[in-house]
C-alpha positions in Angstrom: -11.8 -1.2 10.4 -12.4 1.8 8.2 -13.3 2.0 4.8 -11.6 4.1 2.3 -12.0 4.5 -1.3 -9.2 5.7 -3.3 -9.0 7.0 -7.0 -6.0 4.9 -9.0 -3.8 6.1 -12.3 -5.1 3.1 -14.5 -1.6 2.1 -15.1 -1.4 1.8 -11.0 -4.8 0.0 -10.8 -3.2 -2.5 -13.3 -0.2 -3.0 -12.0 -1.5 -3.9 -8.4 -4.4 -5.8 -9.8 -2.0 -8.1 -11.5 -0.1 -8.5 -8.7 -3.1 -9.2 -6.4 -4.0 -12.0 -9.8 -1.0 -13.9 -9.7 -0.7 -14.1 -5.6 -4.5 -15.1 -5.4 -5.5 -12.4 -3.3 -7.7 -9.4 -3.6 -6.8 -6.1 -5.3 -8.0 -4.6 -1.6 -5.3 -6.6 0.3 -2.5 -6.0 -2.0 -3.8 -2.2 -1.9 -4.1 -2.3 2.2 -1.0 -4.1 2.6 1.6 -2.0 0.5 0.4 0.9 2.5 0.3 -0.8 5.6 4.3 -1.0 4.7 4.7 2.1 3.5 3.7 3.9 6.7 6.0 1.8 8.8 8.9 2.8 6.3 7.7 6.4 6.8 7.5 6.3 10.6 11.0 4.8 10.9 12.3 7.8 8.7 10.6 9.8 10.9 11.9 8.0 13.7 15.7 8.6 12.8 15.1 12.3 11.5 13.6 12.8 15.1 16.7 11.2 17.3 19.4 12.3 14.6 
């Protein structure tokens, strides 16, 4: 895997840091996960912008 570091609004480093708190998780999977979504929603937008 690669590391990243990334710079956080501290009203976005608080949200996602009490999400990651009341799951149980760390701040880093919360973090790696929403992206993780966020570039398959973007690649299926891509997806129907390229075939429509």
């Amino acid at each position: 895997m690669t590391q990243v570091s990334l710079l956080l609004e501290p009203a976005v480093a608080l949200f996602y840091t009490q999400i990651a708190e009341s799951m149980g998780i760390p701040l880093e999977q919360v973090l790696s996960d929403a992206l993780f979504k966020l570039a398959g929603e973007l690649s299926l937008e891509a997806l129907k912008k390229e075939g429509g």
